[in-house]
Steps between C-alpha positions, in 0.01 A plus 500: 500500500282243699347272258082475501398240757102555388399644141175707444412410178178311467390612870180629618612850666329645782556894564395581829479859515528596107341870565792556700838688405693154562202260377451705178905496432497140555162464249792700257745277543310163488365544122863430404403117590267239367293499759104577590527774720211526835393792660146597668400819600408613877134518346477146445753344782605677829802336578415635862209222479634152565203308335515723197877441440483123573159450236715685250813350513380123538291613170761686301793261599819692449841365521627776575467840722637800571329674777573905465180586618519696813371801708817759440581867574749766670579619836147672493303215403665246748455758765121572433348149440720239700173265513503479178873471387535205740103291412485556145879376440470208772148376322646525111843299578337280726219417248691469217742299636310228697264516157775424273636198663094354566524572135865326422634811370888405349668838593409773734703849487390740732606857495589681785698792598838600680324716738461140676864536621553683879548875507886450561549218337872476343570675172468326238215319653560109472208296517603335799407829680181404537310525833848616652394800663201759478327650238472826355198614684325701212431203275481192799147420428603383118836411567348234788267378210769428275704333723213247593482465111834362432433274821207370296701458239785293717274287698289379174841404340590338801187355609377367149759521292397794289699693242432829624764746583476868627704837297549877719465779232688829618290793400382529196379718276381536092178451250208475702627616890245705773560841434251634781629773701360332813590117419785487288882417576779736485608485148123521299453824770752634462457467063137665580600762714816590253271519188182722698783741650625560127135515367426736732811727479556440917839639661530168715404182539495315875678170549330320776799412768858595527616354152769289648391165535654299180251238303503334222306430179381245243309559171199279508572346166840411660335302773292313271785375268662397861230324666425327192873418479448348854166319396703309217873445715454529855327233765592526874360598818674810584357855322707660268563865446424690197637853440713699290830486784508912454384744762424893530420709734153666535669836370641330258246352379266852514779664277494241276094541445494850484781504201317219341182649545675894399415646820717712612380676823636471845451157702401535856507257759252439746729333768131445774395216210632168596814358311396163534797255510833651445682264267316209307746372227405142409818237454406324169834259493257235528247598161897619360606167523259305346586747146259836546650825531264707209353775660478824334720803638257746744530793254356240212229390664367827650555668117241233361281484831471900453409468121204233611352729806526839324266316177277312728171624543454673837231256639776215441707679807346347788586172636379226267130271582 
């Protein structure tokens, strides 16, 4: 195992995004440390505002960040508000960023997401597959933000010598994730639908697409103990991949819910939704390497992530503030 190159003890700690699925995991795994943990809420700083974030970090002086905040959501919600997929996520990184060098921030991690990679980009995806070919056209408008993110990212480590380096989460899922019908990703839907269909005693339940395309999953808590792995061992330019190396497909991964859930009707699927990209498996040599390989097994994780959404409260169910 890579030894630490930066320790966290003692640090001032600043959660960007700690309402969020990944920011609140991260807010988890942080108390294990002697350190002052940071986080404001959108009330008090809009991270879209670039005077706001700047006045707040040159006063609060963190040493470190980890920017999770972002604008996220499904096939639906990338489809339906491009404009704001592709602002909101451009104005947070770029904020952030350019405020936490003004600020002389020592580390930087920002969080992004494998959906940056091109639609056929080679399986497992390397991270050298970047900007090699198109992308999937249902989530463009947040991929392209992203992207531009870990550019930021490169060309303040570059440019001024700053720490900061750049992770791509596969999909994730666990304590706190956006179970809205019309916002969510595939695995929280799919967990509501399951659960409503056995509430309400229904024959079937419809998939949305043809069930084929194969993806892969991460419990949140997972991805914290990872990135915060990286935040302690890891310092380089290129982006590194975080993600459990496993993949199912869609059908899979429907049959799975619904026996987890105790569902048992029939699945249908609705092959006129969109599939979205057919294969995204993330190659995590790179994380495996430097000594992390501790994700939980799929059936684990969706076992404890059921127990949590069945005895949450059902205003909780919507995507967080």
């Amino acid at each position: 195992m890579a030894e630490p190159v930066y320790g966290l003890d003692g640090k001032r700690i600043f959660v960007a995004g700690h309402r969020g699925m990944v920011g609140a995991a991260l807010m988890r795994r942080l108390t294990a440390y002697d350190a002052t943990l940071l986080a404001v809420p959108r009330e008090e700083v809009d991270l879209r505002c670039q005077a706001a974030v700047e006045d707040w970090m040159a006063r609060e002086r963190p040493h470190v960040v980890f920017l999770a905040a972002a604008r996220v959501g499904g096939i639906a919600a990338n489809s339906r508000y491009p404009a704001d997929f592709i602002y909101d996520n451009l104005m947070i990184e770029a904020n952030v960023i350019h405020a936490a060098h003004r600020a002389g921030v020592e580390r930087l991690v920002l969080l992004g997401s494998t959906c940056i990679y091109p639609k056929l980009a080679p399986q497992p995806i390397p991270e050298d597959a970047l900007l090699t070919g198109p992308l999937e056209p249902t989530n463009e408008w947040y991929a392209i933000a992203k992207i531009a993110g870990i550019k930021l990212v490169q060309a303040y480590r570059r440019q001024h010598g700053r720490d900061f380096i750049a992770v791509q989460p596969t999909n994730l899922y666990g304590p706190g994730d956006n179970y809205d019908p019309e916002t969510s990703h595939v695995l929280p839907a799919l967990l509501r639908k399951a659960h409503e269909a056995k509430a309400a005693g229904a024959p079937r339940m419809t998939v949305w697409g043809s069930g084929r395309p194969l993806r892969e999953f991460l419990h949140v808590d997972d991805l914290a103990d990872a990135v915060v792995f990286l935040a302690e061992r890891y310092s380089g330019e290129a982006p590194v991949n975080i993600g459990s190396g496993e993949e199912v497909s869609i059908r899979e991964l429907a049959e799975l819910v619904c026996e987890t859930v105790g569902y048992g009707g029939e699945l249908v699927f609705d092959a006129s939704r969109p599939d979205g990209t057919p294969r995204k498996l993330a190659d995590v040599s790179r994380l495996s390497a430097l000594g992390w390989s501790r994700a939980r097994s799929l059936r684990d994780g969706l076992e404890q992530t059921y127990a949590d959404f069945a005895a949450a409260p059902a205003g909780s169910l919507r995507a967080p503030a």
